[in-house]
ZAKOLSE-293064 format. One record per residue (C-alpha): x, y, z; residue in one letter; residue number from 1. Coordinates in Angstrom, 3 decimals. Layout:
<rec x="X" y="Y" z="Z" residu="A" num="NUM"/>
...
This chain:
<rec x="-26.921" y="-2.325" z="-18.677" residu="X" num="1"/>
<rec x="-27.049" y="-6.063" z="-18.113" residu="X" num="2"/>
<rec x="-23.760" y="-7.361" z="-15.895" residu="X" num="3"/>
<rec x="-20.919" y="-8.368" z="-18.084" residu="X" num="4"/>
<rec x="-17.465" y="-9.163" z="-16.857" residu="X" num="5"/>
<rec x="-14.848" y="-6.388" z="-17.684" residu="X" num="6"/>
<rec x="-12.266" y="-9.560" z="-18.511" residu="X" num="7"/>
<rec x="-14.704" y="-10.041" z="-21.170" residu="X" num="8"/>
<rec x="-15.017" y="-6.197" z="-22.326" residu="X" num="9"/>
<rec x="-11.355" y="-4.727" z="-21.791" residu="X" num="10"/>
<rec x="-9.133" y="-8.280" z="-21.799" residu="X" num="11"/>
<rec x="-10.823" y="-10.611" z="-25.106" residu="X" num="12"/>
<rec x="-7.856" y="-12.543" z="-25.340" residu="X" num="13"/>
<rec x="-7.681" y="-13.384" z="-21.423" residu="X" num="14"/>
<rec x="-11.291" y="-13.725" z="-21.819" residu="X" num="15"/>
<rec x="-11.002" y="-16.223" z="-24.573" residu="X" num="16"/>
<rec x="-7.938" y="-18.058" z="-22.679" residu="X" num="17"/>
<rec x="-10.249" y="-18.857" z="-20.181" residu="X" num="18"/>
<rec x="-12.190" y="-21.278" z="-21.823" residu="X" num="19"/>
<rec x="-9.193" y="-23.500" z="-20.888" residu="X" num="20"/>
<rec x="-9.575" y="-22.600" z="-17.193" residu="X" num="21"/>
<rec x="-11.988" y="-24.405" z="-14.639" residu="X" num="22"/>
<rec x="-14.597" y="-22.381" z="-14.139" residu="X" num="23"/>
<rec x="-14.323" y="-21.895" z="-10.388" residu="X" num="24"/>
<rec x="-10.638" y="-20.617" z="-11.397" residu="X" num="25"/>
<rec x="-11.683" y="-18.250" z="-14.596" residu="X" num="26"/>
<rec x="-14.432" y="-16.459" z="-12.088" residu="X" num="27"/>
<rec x="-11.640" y="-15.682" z="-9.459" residu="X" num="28"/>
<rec x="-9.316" y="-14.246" z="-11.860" residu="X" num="29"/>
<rec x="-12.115" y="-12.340" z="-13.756" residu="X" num="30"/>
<rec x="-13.237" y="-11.149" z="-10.215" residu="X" num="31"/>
<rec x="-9.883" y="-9.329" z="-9.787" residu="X" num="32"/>
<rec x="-9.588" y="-8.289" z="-12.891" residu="X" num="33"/>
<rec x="-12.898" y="-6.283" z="-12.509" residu="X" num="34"/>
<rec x="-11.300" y="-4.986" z="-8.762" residu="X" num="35"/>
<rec x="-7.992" y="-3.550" z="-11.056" residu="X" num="36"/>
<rec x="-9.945" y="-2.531" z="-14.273" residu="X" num="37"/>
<rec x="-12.361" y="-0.424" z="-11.444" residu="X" num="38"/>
<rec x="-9.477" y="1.296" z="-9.449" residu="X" num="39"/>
<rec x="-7.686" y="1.812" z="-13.123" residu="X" num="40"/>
<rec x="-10.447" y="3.650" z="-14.353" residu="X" num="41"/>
<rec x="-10.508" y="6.220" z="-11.917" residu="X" num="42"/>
<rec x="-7.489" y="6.507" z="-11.310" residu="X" num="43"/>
<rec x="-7.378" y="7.203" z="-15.724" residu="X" num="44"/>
<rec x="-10.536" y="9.486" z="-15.507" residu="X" num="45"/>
<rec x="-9.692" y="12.864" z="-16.333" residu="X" num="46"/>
<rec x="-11.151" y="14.461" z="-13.094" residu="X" num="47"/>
<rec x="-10.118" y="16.835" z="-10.321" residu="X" num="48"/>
<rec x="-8.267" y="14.534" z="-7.311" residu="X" num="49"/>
<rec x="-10.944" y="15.158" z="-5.115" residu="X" num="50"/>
<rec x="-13.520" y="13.474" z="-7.742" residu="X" num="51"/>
<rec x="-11.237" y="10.890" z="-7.843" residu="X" num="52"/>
<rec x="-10.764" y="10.898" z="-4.184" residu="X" num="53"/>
<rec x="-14.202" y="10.862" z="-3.754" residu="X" num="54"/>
<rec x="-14.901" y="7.638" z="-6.334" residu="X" num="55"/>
<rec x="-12.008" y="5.694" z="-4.824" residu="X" num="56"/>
<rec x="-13.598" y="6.154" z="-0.828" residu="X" num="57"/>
<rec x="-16.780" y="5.079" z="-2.291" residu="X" num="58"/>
<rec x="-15.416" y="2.168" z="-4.631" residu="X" num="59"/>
<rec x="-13.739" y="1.047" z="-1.252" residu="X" num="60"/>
<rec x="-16.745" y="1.201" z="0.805" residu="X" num="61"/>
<rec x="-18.335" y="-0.447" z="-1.714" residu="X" num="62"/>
<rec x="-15.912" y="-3.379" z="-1.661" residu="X" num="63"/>
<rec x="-15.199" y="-3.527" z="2.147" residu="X" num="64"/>
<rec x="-19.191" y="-4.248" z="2.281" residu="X" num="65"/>
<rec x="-18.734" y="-6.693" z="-0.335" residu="X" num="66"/>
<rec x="-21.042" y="-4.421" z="-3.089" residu="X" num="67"/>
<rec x="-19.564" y="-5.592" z="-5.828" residu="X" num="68"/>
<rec x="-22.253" y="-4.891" z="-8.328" residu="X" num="69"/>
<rec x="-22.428" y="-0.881" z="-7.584" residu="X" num="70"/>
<rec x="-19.186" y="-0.339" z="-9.686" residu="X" num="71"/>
<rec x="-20.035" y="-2.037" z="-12.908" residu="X" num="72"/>
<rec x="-21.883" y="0.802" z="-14.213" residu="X" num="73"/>
């Protein structure tokens, strides 16, 4: 799958605000959009806790190390 924002998958109308934004502006938001829509999404999954658990540690590993790309999949 080739990278595409979640702003521009889960939030069109955000997504199509931001044509109004600087660019440098509409990449920060759509950068922590794609943090929240991440955490949401397992925290939503319908898995045991310690899937979830497990997910979460790695998501923030992930981030800490600044992986971003690893939890667009």
């Amino acid at each position: 799958m080739t990278y595409k924002s979640y702003l521009s998958v889960y939030a069109k109308s955000f997504s199509w605000a931001g044509v109004f934004l600087p660019k440098k502006t509409l990449k920060k938001c759509s950068a922590l959009y794609d943090f929240c829509r991440v955490a949401d999404n397992i925290a939503d999954n319908d898995e045991e806790i310690w899937v979830k658990e497990k997910k979460f540690k790695q998501f923030e590993n992930d981030f800490n190390q600044k992986k971003f790309e690893s939890n667009r999949k």
